[in-house]
PDB file of N, CA, C and O in Angstrom:
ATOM      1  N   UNK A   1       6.263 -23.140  13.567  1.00  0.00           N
ATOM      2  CA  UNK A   1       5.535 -21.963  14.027  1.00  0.00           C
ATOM      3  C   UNK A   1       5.718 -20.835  13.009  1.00  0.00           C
ATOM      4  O   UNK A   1       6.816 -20.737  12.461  1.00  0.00           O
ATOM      5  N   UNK A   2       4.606 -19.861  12.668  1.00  0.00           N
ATOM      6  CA  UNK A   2       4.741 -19.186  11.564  1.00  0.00           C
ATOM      7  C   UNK A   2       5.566 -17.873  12.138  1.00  0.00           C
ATOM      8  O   UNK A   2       5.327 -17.361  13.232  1.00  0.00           O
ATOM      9  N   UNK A   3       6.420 -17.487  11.358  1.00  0.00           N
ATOM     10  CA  UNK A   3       6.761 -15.906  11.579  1.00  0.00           C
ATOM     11  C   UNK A   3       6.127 -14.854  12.028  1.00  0.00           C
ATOM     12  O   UNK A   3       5.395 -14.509  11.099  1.00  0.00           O
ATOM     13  N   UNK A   4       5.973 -14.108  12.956  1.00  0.00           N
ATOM     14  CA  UNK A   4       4.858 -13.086  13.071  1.00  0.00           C
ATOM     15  C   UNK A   4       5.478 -11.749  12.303  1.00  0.00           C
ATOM     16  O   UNK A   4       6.590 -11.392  12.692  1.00  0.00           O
ATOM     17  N   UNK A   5       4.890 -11.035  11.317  1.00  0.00           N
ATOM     18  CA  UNK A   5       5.405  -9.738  10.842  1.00  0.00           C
ATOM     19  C   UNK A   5       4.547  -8.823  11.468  1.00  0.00           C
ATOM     20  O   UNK A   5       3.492  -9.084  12.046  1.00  0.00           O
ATOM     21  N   UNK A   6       5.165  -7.551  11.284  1.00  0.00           N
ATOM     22  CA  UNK A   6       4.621  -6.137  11.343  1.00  0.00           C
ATOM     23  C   UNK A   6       3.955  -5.522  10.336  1.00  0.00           C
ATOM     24  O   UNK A   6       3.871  -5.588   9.110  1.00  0.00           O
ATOM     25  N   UNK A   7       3.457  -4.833  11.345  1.00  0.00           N
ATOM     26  CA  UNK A   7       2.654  -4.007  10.132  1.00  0.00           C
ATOM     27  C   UNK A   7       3.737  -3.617   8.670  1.00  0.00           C
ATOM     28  O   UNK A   7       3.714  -4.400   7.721  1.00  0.00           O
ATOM     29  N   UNK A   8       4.586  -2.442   8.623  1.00  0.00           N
ATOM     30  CA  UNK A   8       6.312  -2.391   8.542  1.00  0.00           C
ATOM     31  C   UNK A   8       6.260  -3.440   7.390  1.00  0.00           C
ATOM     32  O   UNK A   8       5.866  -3.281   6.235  1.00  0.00           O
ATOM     33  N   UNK A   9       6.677  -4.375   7.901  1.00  0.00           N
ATOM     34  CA  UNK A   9       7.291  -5.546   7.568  1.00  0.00           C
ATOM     35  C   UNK A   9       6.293  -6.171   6.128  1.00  0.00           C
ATOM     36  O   UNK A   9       6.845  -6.398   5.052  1.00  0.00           O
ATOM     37  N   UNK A  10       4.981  -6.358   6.313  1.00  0.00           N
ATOM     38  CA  UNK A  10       4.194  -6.781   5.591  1.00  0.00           C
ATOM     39  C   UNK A  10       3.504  -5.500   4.421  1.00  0.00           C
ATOM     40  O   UNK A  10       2.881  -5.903   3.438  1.00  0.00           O
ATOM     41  N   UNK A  11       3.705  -3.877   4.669  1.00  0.00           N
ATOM     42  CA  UNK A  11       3.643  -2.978   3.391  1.00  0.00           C
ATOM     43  C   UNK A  11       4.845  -3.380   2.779  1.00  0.00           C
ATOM     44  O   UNK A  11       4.778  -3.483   1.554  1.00  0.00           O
ATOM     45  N   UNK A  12       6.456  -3.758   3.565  1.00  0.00           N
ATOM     46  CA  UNK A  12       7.521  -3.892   2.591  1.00  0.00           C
ATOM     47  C   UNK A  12       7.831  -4.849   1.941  1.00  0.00           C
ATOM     48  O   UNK A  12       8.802  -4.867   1.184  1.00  0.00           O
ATOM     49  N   UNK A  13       6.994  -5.863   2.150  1.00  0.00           N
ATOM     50  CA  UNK A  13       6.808  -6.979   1.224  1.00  0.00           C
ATOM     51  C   UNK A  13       5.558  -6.812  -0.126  1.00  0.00           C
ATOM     52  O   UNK A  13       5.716  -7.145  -1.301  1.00  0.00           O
ATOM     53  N   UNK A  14       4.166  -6.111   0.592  1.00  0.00           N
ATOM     54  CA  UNK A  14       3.726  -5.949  -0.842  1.00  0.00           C
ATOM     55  C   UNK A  14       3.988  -5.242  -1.467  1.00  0.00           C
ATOM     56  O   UNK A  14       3.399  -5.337  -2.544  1.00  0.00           O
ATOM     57  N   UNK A  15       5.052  -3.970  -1.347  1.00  0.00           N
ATOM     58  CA  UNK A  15       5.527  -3.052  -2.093  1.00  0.00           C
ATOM     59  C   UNK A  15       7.092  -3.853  -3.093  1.00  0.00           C
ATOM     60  O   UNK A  15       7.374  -3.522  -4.244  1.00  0.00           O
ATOM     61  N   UNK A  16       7.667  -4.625  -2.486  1.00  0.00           N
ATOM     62  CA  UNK A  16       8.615  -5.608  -2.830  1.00  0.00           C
ATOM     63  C   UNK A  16       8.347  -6.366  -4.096  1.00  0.00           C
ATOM     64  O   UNK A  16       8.947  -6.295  -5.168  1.00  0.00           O
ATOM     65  N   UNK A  17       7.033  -7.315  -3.653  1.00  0.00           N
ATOM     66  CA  UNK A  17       6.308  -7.985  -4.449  1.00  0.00           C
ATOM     67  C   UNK A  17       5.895  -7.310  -5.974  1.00  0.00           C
ATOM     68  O   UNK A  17       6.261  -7.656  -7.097  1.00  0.00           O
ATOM     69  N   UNK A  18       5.220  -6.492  -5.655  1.00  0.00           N
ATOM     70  CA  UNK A  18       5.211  -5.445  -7.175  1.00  0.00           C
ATOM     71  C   UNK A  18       6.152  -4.864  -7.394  1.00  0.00           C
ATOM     72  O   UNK A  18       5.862  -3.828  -7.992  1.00  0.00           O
ATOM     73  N   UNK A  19       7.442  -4.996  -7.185  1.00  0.00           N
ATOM     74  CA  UNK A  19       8.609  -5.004  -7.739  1.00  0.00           C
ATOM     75  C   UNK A  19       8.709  -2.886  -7.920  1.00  0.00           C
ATOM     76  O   UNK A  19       9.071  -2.281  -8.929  1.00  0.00           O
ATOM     77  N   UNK A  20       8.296  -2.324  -6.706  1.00  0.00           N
ATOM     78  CA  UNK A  20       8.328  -0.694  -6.801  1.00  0.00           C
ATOM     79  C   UNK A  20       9.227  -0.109  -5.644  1.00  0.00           C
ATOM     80  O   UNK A  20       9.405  -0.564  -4.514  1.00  0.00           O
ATOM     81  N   UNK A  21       9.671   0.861  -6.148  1.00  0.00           N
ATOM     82  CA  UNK A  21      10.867   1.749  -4.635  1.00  0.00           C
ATOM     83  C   UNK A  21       9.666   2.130  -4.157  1.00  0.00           C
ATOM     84  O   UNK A  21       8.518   2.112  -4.601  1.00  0.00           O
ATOM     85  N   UNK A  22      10.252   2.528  -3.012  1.00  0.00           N
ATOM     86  CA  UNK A  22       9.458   3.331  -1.822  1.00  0.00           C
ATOM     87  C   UNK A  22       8.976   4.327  -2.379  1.00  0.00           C
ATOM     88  O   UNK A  22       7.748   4.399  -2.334  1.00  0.00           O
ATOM     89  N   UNK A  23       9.681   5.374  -3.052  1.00  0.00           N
ATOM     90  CA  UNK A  23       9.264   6.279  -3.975  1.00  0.00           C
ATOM     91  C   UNK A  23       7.834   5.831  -5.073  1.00  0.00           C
ATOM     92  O   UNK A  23       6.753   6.397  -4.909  1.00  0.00           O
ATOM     93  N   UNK A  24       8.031   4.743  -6.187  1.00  0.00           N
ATOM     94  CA  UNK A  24       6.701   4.320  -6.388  1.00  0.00           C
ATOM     95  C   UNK A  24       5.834   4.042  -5.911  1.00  0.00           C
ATOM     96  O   UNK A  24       4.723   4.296  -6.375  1.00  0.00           O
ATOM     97  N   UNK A  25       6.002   3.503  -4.957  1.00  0.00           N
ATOM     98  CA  UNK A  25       4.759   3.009  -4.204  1.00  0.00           C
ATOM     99  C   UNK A  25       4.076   3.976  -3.476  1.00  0.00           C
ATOM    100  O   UNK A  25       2.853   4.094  -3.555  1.00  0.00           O
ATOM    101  N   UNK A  26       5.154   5.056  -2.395  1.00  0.00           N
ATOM    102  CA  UNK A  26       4.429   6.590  -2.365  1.00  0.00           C
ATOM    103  C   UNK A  26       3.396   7.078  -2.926  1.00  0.00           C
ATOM    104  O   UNK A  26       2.291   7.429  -2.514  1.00  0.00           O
ATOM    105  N   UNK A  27       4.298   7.035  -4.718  1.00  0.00           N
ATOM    106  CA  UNK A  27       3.338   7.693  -5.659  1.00  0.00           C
ATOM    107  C   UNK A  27       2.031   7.455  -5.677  1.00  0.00           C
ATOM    108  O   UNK A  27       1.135   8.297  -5.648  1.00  0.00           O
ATOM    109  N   UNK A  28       1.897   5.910  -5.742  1.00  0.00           N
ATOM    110  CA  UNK A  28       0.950   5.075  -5.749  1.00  0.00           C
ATOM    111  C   UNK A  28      -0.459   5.339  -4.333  1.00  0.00           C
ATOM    112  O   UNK A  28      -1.687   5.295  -4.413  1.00  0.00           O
ATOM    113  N   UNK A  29       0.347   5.568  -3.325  1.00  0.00           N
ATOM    114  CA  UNK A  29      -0.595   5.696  -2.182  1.00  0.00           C
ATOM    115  C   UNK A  29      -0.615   7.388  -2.093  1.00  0.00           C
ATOM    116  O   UNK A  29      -1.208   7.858  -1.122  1.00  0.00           O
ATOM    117  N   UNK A  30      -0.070   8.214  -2.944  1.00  0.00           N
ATOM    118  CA  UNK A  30      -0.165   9.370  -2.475  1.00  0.00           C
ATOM    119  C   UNK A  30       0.524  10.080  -0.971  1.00  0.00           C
ATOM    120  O   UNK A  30       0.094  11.008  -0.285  1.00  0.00           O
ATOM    121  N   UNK A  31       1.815   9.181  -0.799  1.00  0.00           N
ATOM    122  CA  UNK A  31       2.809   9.973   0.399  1.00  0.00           C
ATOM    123  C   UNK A  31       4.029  10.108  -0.177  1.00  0.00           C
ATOM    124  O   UNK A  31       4.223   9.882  -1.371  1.00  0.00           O
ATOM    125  N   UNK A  32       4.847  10.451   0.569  1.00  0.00           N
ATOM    126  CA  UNK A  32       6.543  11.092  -0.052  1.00  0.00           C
ATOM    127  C   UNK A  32       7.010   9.963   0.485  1.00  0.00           C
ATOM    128  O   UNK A  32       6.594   9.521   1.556  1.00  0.00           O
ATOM    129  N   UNK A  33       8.307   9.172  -0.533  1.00  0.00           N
ATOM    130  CA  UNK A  33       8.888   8.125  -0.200  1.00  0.00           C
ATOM    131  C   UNK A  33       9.488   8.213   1.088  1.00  0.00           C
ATOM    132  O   UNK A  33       9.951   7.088   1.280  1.00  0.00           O
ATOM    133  N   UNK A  34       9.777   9.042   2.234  1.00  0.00           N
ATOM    134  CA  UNK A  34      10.018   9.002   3.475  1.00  0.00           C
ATOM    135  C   UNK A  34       9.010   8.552   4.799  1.00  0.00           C
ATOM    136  O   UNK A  34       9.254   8.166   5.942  1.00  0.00           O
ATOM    137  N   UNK A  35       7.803   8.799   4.059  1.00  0.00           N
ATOM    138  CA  UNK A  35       6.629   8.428   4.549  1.00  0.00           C
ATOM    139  C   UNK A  35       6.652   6.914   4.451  1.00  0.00           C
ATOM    140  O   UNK A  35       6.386   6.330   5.501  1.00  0.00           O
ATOM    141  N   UNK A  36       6.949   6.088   3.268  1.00  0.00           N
ATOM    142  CA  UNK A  36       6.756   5.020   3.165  1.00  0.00           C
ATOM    143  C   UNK A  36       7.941   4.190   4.086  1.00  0.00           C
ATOM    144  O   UNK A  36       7.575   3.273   4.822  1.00  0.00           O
ATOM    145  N   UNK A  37       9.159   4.515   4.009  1.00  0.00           N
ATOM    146  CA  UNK A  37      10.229   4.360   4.948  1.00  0.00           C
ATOM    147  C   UNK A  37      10.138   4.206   6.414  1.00  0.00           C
ATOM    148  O   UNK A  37      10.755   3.405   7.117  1.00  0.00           O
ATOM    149  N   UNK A  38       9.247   5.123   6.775  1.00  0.00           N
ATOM    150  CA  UNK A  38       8.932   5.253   8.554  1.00  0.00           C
ATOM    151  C   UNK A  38       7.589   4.321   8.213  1.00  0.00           C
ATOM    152  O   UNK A  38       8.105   5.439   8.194  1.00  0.00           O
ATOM    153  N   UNK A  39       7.050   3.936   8.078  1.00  0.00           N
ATOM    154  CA  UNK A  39       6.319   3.065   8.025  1.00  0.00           C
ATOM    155  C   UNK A  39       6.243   1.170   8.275  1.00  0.00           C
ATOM    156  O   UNK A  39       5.661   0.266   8.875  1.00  0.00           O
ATOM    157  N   UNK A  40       7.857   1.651   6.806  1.00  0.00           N
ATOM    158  CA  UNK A  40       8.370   0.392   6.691  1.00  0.00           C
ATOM    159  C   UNK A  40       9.668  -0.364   7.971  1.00  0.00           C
ATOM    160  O   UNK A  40      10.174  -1.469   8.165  1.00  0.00           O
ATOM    161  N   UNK A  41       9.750   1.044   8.601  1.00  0.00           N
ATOM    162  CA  UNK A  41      10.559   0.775   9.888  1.00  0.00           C
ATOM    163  C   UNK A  41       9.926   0.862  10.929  1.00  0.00           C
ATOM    164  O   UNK A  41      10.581   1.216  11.909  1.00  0.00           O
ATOM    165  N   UNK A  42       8.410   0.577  11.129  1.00  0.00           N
ATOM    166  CA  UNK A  42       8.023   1.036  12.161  1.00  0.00           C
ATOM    167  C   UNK A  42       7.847   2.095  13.004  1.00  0.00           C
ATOM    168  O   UNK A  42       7.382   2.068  14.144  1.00  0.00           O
ATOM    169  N   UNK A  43       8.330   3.229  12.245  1.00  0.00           N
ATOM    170  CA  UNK A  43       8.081   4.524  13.029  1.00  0.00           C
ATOM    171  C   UNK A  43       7.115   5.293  13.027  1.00  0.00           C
ATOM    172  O   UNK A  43       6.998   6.283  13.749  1.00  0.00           O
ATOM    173  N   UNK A  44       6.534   5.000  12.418  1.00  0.00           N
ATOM    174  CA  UNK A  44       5.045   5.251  12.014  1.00  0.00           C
ATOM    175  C   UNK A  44       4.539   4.327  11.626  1.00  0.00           C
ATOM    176  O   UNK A  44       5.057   3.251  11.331  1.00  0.00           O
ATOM    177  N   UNK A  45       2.885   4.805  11.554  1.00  0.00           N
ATOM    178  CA  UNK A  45       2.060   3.825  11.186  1.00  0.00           C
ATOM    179  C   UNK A  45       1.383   4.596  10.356  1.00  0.00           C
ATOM    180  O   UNK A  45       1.301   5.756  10.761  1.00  0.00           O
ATOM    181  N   UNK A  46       0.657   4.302   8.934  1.00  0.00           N
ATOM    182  CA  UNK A  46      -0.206   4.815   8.290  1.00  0.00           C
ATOM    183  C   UNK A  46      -1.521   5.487   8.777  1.00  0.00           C
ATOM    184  O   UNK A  46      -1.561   5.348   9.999  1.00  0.00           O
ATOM    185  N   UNK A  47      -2.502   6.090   8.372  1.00  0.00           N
ATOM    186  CA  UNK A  47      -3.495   6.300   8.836  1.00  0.00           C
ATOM    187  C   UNK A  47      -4.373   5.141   8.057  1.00  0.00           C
ATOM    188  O   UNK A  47      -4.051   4.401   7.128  1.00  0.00           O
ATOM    189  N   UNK A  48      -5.968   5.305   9.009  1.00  0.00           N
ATOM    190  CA  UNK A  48      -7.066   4.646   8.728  1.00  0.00           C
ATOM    191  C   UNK A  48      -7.344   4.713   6.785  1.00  0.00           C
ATOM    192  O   UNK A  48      -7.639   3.692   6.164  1.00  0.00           O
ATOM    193  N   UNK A  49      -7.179   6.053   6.115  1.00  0.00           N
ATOM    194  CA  UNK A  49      -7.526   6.295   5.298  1.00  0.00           C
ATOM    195  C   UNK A  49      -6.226   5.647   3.843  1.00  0.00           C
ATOM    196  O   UNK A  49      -6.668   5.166   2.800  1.00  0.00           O
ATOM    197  N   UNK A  50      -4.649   5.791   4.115  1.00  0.00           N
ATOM    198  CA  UNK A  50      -3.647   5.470   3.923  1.00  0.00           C
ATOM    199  C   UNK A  50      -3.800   3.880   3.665  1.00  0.00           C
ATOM    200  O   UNK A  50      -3.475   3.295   2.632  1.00  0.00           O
ATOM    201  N   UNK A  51      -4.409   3.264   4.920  1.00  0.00           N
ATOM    202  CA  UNK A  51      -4.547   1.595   5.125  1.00  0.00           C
ATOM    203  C   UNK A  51      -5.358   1.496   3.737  1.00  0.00           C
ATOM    204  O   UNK A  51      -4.971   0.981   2.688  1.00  0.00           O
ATOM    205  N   UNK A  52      -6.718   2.194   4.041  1.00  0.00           N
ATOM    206  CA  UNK A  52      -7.912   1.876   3.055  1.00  0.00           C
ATOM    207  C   UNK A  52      -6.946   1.498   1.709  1.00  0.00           C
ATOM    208  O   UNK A  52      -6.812   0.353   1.276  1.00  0.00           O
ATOM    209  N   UNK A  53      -6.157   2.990   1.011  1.00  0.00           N
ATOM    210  CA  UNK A  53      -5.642   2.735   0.057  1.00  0.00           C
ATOM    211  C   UNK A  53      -4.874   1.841  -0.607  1.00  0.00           C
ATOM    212  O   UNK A  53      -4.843   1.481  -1.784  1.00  0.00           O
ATOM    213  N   UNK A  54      -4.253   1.543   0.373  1.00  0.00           N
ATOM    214  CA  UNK A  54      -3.281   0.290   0.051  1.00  0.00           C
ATOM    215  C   UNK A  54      -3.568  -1.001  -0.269  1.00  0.00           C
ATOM    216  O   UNK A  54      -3.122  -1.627  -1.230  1.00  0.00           O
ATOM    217  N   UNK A  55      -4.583  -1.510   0.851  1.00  0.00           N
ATOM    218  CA  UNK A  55      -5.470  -2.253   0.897  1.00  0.00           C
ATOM    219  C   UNK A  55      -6.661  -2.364  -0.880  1.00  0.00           C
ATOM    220  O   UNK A  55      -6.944  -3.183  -1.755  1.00  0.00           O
ATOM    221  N   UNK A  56      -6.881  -1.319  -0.598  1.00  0.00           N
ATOM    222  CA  UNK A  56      -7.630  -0.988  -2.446  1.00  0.00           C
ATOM    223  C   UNK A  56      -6.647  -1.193  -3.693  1.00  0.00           C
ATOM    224  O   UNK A  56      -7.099  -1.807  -4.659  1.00  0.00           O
ATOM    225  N   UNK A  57      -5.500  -0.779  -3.728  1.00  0.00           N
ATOM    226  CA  UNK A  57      -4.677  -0.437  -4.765  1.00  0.00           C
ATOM    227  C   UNK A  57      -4.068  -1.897  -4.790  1.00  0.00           C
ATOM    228  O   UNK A  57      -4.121  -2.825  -5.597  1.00  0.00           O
ATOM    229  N   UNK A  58      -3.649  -1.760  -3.931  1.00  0.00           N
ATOM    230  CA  UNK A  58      -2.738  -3.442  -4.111  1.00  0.00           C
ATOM    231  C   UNK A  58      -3.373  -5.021  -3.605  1.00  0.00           C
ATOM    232  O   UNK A  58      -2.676  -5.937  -3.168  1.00  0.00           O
ATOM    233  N   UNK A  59      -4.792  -5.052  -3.783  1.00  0.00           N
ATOM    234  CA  UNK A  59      -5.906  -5.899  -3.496  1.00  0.00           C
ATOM    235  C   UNK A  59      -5.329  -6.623  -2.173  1.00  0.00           C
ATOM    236  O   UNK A  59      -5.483  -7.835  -2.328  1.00  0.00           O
ATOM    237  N   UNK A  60      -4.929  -6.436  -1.354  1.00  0.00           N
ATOM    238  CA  UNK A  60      -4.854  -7.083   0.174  1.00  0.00           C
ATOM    239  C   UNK A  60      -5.681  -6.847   1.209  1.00  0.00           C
ATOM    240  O   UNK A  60      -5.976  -5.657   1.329  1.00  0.00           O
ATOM    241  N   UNK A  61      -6.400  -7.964   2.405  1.00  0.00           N
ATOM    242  CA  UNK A  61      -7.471  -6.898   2.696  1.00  0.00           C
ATOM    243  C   UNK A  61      -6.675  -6.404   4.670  1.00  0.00           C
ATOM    244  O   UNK A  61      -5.809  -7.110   5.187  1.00  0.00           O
ATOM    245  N   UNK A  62      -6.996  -5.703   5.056  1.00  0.00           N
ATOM    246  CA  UNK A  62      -6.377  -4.846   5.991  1.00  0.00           C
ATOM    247  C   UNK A  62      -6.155  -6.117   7.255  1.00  0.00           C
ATOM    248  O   UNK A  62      -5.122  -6.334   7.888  1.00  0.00           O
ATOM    249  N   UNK A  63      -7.433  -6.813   7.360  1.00  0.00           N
ATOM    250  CA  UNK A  63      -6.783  -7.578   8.321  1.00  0.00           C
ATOM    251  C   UNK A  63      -5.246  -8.681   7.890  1.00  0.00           C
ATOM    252  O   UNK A  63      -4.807  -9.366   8.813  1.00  0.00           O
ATOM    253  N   UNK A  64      -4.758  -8.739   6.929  1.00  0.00           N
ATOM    254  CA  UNK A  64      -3.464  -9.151   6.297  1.00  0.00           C
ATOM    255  C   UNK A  64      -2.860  -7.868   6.710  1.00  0.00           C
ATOM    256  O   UNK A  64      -2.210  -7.894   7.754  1.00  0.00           O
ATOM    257  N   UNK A  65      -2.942  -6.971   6.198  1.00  0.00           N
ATOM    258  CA  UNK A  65      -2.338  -5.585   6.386  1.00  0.00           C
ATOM    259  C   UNK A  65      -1.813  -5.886   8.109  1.00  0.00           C
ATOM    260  O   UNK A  65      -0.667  -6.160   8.465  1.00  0.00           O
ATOM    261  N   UNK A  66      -2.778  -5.768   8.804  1.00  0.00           N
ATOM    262  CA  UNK A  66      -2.545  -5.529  10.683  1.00  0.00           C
ATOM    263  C   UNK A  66      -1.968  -6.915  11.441  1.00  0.00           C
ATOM    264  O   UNK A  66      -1.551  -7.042  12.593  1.00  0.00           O
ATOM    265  N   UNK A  67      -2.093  -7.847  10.430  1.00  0.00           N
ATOM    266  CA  UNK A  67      -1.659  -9.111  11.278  1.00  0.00           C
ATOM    267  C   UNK A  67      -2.226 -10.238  11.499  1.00  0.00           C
ATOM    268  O   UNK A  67      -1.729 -11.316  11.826  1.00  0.00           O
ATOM    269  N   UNK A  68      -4.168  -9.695  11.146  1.00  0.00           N
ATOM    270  CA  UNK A  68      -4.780 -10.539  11.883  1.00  0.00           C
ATOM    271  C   UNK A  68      -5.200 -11.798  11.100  1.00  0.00           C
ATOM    272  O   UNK A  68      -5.973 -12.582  11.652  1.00  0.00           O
ATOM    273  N   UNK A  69      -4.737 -12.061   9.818  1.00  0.00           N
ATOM    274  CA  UNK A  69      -5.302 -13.086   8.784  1.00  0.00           C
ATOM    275  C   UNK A  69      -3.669 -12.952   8.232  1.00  0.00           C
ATOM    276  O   UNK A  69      -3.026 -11.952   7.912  1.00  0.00           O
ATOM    277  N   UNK A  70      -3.315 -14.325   8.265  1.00  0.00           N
ATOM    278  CA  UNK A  70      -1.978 -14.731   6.969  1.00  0.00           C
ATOM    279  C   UNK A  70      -2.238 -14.227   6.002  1.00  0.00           C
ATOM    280  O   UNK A  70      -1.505 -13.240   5.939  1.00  0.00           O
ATOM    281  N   UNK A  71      -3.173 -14.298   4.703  1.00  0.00           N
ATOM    282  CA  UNK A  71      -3.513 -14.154   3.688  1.00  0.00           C
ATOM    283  C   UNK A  71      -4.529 -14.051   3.311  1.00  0.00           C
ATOM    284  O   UNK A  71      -4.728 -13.892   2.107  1.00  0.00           O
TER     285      UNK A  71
END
């Protein structure tokens, strides 16, 4: 049975993957590495516009992002 990740869980792997701190990857999406942190812990969730970016910048498409497609 496959693992189910989080939202969280699956930015801190593609941020992992490109080998960047929370701080780079911030940079990258345009938030403060604390932003990326509550995110990556579940305490937040990005916005609609935040998703877009990430999704754009680091070629993943959102339904990977939310859960709803493995890959």
């Amino acid at each position: 049975m496959a693992m189910e990740y989080s939202l969280g869980q699956r930015i801190r792997e593609i941020r992992t993957e490109a080998k960047l701190t929370q701080a780079e990857f911030g940079e990258k999406v345009a938030v403060l590495q604390d932003t990326v942190s509550l995110w990556e812990n579940g305490k937040s969730a990005p916005s609609a516009e935040y998703l877009a970016a990430i999704c754009r910048i680091f070629r993943v498409s959102a339904d990977y992002l939310l859960g709803l497609k493995e890959f």
